[in-house]
Backbone and ligand atoms as CSV (ligand in chain L), in Angstrom:
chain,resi,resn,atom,element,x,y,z
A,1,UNK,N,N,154.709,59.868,118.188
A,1,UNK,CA,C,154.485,59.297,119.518
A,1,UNK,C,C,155.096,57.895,119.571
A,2,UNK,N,N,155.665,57.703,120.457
A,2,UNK,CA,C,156.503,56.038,120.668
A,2,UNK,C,C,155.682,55.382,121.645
A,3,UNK,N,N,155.772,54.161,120.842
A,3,UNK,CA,C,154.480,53.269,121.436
A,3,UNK,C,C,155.584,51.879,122.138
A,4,UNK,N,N,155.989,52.316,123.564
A,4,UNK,CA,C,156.611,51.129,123.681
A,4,UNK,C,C,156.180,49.680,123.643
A,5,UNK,N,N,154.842,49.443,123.268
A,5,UNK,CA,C,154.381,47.647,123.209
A,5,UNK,C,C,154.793,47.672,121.773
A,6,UNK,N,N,154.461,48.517,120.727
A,6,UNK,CA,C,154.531,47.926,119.667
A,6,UNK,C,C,156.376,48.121,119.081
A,7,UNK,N,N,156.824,48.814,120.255
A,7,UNK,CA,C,158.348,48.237,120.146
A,7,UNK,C,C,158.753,47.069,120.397
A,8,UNK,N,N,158.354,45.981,121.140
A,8,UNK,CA,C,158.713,44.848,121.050
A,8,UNK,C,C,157.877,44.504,119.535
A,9,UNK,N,N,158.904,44.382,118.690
A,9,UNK,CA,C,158.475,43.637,117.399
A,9,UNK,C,C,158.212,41.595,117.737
A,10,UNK,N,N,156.976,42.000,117.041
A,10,UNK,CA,C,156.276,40.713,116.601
A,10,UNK,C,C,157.164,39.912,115.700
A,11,UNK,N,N,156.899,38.772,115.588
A,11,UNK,CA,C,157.664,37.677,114.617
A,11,UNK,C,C,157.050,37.534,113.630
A,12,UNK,N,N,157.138,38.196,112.611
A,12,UNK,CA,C,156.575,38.703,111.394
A,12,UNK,C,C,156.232,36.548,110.652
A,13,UNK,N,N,156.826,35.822,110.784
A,13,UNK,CA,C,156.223,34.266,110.647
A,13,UNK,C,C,155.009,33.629,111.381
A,14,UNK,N,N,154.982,33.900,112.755
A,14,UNK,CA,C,153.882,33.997,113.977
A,14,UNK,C,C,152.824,34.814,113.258
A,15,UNK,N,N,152.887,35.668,112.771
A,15,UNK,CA,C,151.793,36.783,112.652
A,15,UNK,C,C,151.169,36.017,111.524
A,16,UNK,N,N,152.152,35.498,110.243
A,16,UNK,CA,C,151.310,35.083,109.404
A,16,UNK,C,C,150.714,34.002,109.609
A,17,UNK,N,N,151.101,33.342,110.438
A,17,UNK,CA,C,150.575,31.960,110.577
A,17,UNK,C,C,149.687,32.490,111.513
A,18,UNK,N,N,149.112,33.217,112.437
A,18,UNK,CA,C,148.550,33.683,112.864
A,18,UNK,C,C,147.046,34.022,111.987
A,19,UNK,N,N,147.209,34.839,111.300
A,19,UNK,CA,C,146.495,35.354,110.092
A,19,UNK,C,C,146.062,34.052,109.539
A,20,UNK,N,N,146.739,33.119,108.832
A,20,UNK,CA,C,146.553,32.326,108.453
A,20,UNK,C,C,145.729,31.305,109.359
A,21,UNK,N,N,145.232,30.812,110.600
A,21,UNK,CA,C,144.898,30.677,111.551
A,21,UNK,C,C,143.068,31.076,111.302
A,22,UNK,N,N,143.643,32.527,111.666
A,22,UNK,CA,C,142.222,33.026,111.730
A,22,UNK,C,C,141.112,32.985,110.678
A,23,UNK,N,N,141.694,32.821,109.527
A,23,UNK,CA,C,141.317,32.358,108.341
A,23,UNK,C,C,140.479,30.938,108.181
A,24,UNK,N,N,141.259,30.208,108.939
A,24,UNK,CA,C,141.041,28.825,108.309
A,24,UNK,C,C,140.233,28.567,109.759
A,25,UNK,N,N,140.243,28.681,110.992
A,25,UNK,CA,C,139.549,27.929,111.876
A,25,UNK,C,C,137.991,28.948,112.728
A,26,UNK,N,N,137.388,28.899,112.211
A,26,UNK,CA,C,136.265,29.188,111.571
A,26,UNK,C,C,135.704,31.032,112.956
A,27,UNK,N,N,137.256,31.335,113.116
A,27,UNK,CA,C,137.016,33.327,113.949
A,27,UNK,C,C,136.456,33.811,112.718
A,28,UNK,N,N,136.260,33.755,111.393
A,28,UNK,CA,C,136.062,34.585,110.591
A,28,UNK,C,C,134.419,34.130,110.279
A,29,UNK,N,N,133.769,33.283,110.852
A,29,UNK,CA,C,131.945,33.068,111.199
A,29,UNK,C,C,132.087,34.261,111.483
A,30,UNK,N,N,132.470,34.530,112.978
A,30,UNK,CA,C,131.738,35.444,114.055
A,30,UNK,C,C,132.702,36.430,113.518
A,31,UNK,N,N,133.911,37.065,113.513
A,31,UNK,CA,C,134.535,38.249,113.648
A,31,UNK,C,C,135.183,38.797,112.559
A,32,UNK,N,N,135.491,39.571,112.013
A,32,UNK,CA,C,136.068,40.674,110.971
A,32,UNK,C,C,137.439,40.967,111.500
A,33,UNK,N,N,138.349,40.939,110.718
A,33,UNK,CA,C,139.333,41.627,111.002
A,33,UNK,C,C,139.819,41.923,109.281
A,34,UNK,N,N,140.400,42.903,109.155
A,34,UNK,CA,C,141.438,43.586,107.866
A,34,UNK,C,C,140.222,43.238,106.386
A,35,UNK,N,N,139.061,43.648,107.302
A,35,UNK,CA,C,137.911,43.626,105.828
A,35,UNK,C,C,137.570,42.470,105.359
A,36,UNK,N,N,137.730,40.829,106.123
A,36,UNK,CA,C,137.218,39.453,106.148
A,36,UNK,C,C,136.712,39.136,107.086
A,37,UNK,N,N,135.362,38.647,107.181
A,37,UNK,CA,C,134.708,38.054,108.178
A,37,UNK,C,C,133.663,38.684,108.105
A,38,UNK,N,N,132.489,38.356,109.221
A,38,UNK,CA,C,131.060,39.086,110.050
A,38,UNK,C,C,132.051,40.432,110.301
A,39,UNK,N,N,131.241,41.142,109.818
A,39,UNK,CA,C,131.519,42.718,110.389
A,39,UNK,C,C,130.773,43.150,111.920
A,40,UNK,N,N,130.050,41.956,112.314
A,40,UNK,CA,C,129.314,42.051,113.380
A,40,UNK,C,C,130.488,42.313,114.717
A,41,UNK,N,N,131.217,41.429,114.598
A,41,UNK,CA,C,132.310,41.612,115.555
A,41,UNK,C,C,133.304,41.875,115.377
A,42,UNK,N,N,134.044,42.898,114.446
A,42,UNK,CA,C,135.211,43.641,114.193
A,42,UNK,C,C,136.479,43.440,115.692
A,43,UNK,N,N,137.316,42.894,114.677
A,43,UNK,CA,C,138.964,42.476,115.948
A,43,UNK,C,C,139.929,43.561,115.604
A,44,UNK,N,N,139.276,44.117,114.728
A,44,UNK,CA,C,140.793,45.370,114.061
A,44,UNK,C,C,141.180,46.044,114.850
A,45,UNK,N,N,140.678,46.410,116.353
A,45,UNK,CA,C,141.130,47.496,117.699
A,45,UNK,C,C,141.557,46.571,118.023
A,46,UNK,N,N,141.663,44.861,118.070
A,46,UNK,CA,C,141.358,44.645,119.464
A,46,UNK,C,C,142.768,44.197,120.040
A,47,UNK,N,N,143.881,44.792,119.307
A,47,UNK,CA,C,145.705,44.982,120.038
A,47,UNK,C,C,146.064,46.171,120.224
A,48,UNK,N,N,144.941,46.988,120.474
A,48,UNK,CA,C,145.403,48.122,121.167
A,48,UNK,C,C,144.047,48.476,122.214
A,49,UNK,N,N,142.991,47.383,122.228
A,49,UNK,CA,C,142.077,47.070,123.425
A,49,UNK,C,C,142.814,46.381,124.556
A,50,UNK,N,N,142.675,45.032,123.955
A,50,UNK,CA,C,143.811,44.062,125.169
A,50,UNK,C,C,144.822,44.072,124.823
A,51,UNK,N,N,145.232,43.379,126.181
A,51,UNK,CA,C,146.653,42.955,126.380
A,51,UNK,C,C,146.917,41.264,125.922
A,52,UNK,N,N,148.202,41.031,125.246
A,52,UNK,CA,C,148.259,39.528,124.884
A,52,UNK,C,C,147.551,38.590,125.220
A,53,UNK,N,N,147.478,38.270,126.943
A,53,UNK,CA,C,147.350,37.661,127.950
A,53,UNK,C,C,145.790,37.278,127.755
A,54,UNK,N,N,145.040,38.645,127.748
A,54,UNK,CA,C,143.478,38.505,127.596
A,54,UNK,C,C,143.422,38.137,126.248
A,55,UNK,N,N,144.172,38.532,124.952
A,55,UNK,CA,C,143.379,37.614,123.689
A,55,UNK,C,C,143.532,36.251,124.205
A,56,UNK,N,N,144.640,35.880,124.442
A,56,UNK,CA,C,144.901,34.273,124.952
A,56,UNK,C,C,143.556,33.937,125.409
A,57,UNK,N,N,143.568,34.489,126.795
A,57,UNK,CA,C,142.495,33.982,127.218
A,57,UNK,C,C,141.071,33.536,126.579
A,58,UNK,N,N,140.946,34.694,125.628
A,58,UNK,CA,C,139.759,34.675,125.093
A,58,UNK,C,C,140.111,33.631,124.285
A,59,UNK,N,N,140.349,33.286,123.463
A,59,UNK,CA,C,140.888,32.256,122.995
A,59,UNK,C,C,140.547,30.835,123.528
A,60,UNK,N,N,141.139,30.203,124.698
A,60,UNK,CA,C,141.615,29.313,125.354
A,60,UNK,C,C,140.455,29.442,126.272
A,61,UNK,N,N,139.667,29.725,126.452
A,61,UNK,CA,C,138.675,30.098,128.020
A,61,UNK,C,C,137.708,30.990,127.751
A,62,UNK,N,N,136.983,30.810,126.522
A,62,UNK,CA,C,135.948,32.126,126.272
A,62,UNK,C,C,134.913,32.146,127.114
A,63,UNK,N,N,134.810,31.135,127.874
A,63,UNK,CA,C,133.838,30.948,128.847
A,63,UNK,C,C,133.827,31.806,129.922
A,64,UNK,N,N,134.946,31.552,130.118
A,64,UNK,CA,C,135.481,32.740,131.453
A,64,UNK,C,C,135.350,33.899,130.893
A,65,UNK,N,N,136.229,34.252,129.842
A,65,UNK,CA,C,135.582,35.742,129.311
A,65,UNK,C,C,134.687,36.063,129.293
A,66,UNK,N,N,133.444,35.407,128.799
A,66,UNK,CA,C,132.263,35.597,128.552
A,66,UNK,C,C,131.621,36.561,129.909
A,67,UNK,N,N,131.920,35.551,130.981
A,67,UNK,CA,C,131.470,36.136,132.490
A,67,UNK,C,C,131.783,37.478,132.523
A,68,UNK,N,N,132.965,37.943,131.968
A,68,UNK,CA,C,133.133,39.358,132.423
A,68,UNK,C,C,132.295,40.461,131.662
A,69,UNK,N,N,131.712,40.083,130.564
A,69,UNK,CA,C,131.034,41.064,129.732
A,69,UNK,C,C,129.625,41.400,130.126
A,70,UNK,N,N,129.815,42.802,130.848
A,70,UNK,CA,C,128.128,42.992,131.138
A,70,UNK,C,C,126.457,42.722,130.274
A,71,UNK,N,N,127.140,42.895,129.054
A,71,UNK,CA,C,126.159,42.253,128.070
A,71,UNK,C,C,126.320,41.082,127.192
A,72,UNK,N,N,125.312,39.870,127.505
A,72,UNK,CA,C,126.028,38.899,126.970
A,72,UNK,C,C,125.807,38.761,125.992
A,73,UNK,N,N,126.551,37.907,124.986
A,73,UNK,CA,C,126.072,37.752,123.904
A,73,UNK,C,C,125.082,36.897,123.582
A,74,UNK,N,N,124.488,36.867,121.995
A,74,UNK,CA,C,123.582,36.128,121.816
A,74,UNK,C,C,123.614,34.590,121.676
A,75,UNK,N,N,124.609,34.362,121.190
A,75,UNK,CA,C,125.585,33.065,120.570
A,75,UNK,C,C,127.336,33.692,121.297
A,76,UNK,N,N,127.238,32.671,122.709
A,76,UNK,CA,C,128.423,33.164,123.443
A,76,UNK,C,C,129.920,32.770,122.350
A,77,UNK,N,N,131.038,33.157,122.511
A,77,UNK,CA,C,132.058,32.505,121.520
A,77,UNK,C,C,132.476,30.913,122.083
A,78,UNK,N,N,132.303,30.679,121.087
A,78,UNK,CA,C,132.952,28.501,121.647
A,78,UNK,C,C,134.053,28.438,121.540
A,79,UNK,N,N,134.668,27.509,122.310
A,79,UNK,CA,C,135.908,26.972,122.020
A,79,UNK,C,C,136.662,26.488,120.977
A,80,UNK,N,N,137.561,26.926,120.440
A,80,UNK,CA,C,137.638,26.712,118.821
A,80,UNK,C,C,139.377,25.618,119.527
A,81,UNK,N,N,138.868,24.337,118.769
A,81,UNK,CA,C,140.218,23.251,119.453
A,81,UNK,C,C,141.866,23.759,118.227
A,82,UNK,N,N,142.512,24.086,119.165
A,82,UNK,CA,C,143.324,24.610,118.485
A,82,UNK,C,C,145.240,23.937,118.908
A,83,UNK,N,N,146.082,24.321,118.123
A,83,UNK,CA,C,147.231,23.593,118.671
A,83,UNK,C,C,147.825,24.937,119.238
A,84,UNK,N,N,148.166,24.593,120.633
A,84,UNK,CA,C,149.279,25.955,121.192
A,84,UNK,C,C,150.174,26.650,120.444
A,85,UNK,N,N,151.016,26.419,119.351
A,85,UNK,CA,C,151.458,27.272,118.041
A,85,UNK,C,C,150.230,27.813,117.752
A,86,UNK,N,N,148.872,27.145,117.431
A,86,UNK,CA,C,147.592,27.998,116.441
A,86,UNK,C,C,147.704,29.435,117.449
A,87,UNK,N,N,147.730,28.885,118.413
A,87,UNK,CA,C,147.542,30.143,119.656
A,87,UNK,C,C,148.123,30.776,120.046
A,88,UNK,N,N,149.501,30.553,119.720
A,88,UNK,CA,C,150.468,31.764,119.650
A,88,UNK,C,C,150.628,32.841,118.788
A,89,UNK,N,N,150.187,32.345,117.278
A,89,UNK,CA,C,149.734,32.583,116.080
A,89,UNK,C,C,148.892,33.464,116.443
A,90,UNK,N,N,147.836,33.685,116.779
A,90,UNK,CA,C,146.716,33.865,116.579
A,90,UNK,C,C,146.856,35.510,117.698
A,91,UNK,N,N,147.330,34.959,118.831
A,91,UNK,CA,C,148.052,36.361,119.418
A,91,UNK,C,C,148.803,37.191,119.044
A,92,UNK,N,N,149.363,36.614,118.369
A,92,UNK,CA,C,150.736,37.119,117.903
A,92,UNK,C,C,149.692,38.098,116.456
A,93,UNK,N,N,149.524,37.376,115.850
A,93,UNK,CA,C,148.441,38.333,114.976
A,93,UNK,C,C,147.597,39.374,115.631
A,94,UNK,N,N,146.271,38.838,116.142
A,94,UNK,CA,C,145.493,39.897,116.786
A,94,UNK,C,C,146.137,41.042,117.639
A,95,UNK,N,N,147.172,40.874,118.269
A,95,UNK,CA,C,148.047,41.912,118.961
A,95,UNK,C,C,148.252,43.001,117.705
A,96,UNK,N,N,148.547,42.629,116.488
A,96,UNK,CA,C,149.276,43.697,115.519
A,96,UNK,C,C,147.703,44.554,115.282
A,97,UNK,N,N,146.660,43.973,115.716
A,97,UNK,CA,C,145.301,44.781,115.147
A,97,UNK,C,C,144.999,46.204,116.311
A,98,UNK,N,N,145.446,47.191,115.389
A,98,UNK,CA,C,145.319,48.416,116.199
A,98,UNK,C,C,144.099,49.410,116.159
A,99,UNK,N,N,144.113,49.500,114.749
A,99,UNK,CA,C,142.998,50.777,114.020
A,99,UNK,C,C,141.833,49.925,113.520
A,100,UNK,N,N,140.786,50.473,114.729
A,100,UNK,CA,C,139.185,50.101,114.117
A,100,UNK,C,C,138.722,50.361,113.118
A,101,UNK,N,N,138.053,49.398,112.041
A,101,UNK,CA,C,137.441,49.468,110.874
A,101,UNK,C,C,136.815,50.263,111.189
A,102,UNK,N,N,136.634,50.901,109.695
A,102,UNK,CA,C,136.446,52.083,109.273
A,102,UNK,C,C,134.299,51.692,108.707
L,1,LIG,C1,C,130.251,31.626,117.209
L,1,LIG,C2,C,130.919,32.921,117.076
L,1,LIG,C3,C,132.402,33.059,117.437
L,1,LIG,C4,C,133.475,32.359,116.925
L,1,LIG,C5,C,133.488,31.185,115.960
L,1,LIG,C6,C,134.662,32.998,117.494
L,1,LIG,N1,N,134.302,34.031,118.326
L,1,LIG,FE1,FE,135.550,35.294,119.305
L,1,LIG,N2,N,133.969,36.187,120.208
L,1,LIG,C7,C,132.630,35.886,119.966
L,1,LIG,C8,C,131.781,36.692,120.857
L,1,LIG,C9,C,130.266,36.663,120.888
L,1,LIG,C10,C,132.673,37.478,121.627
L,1,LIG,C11,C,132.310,38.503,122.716
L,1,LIG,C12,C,132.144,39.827,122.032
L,1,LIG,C13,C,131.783,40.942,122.969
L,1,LIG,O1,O,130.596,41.097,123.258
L,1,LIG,O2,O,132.693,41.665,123.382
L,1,LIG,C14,C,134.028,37.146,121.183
L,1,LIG,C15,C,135.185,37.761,121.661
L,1,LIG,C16,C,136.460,37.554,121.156
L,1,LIG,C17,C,137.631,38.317,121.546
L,1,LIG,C18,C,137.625,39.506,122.498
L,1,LIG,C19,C,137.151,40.727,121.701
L,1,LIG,C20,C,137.021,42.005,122.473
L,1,LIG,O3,O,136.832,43.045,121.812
L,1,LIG,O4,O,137.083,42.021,123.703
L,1,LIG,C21,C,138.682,37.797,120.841
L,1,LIG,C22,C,140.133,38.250,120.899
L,1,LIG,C23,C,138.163,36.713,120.018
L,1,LIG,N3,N,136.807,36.601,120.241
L,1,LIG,C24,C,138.937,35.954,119.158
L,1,LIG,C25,C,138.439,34.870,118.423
L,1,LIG,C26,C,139.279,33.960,117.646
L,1,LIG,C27,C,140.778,34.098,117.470
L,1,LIG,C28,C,138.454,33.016,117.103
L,1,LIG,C29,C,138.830,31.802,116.253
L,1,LIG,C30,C,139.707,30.832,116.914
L,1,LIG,C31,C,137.099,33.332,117.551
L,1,LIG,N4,N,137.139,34.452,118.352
L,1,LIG,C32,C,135.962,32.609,117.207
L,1,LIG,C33,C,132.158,34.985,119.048
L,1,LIG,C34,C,132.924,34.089,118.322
């Protein structure tokens, strides 16, 4: 099956620094991705859930996100102060996360 989003290839440098990102500025409290972090909130679907635009967002404006989720959370996500590269990074990564932990 041809997946035209994941035909636009990612910038395999972005991604790591991306990764690298998520690592160090403290998404891996609250969320899991590739078997690191709270397993409470698993990110491993979540580039073939959203679209770029909405990780951004979530990212940059979790506040606003927050509003859209019929159930809120307990501890909403905070603003994590980041440099616009961290955040390109960080998309650019979470986009490559397709297949939900297992
Ligand atoms: C204090 C905990 C906390 C921290 C720290 C945190 N988040 Fe979140 N994040 C949440 C919660 C809570 C949600 C909403 C989850 C839900 O109910 O869908 C969320 C949602 C998200 C979503 C949308 C997930 C989805 O399935 O719709 C993304 C993407 C995300 N966070 C990325 C990040 C990144 C990247 C970082 C680090 C810069 C980060 N988060 C740091 C708690 C956190």
């Amino acid at each position: 099956m041809t997946n035209l989003v994941a035909a636009q290839a990612a910038d395999p440098k972005l991604v790591a620094a991306g990764k690298d990102t998520f690592a160090k500025k403290m998404c891996t409290t609250c969320h899991m991705a590739e078997g690191k972090g709270n397993k409470n909130l698993p990110l491993d679907d979540v580039g073939a859930k959203l679209k770029a635009p909405d990780i951004k967002k979530w990212i940059t404006e979790p506040a606003e996100m927050t509003k859209t989720l019929k159930t809120k959370p307990a501890i909403p996500m905070p603003k994590v102060a980041l440099t616009d590269a961290e955040v390109n990074g960080l998309v650019a990564y979470l986009s490559t996360l397709k297949t939900p932990a297992k």
